[in-house]
N, C-alpha and C positions, 0 to 999 in steps of 0.2 A: 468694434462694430455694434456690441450689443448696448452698452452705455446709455445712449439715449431713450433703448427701451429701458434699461432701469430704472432711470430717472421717472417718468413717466407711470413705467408700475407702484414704484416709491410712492409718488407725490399722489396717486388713487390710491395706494394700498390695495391694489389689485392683481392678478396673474395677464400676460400677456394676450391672451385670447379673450379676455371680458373688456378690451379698451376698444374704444370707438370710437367714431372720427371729430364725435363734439367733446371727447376727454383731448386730440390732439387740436382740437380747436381753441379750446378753452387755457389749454396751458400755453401755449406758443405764443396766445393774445396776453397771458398775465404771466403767472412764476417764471415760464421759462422762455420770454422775450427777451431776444439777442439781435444781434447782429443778422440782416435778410439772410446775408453767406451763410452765416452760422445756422439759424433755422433750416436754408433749406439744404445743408449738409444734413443734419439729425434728420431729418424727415426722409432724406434719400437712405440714409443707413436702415433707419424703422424700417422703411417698405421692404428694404433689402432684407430684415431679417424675417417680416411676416411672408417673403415670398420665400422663403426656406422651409418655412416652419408650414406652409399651404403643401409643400412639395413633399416635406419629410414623415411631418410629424401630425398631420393633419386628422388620418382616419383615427390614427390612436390617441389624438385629445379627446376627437368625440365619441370615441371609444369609453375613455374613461371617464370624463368631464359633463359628454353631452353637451361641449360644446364647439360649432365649426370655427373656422379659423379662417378670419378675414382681417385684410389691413386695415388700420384705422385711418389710412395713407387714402384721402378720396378720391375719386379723378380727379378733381381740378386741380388738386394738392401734387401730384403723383407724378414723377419723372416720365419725360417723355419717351425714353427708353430704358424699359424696367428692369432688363436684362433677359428675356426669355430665351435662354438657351439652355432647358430641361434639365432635368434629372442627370448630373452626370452619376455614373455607374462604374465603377472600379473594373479593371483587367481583370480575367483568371487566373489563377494560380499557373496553371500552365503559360499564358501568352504573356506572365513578367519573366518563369523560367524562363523562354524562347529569347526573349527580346535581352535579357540580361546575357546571355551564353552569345548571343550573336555582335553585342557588344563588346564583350572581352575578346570575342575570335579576332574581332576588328583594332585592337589595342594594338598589335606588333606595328601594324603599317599604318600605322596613326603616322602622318606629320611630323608628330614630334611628342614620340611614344613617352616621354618621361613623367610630360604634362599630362597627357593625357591619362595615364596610369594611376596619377598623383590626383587627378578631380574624381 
């Protein structure tokens, strides 16, 4: 997934947060002109990984960077469905014990308990 941001920070010599949308402009028209599929695969990947890094990692670049963290992915460029479905946020410690113990309670009357024991 990340690949075509390397490439990219490579060929600027730059960190992922200092690229901008005339660096994915500039490359896509010359070094890194491919196939339309091909481009606009990489290009969906980039957004997807600057829309992680907006999500994740964003106060503490400009924490330590001072600098914000935006795609180089512009609208016009930019998948029409970017994926916004937030922040997933892991279970508690508790609601994995719960759900795991009500899983095994459920293994005898499993169907076809062998299988099931076995995944």
């Amino acid at each position: 997934m990340i690949k075509p941001v390397i490439e990219l920070c490579e060929f600027y010599d730059a960190v992922p947060w200092r690229l901008a949308p005339k660096h994915l402009d500039q490359y896509f028209a010359g070094a890194g002109k491919r196939a339309r599929s091909t481009v606009r695969a990489k290009i969906n990947k980039i957004d997807g990984y600057f829309e992680f890094l907006e999500q994740r990692y964003a106060c503490e670049i400009a924490r330590r960077f001072g600098a914000a963290v935006e795609s180089p992915v512009d609208p016009f460029n930019r998948p029409r469905h970017r994926g916004d479905f937030g922040l997933r946020i892991p279970p508690s410690q508790r609601a994995m014990k719960e759900s795991f113990a009500a899983w095994r309670d459920a293994l005898p009357s499993a169907r076809k308990e062998a299988v099931a024991c076995r995944d």
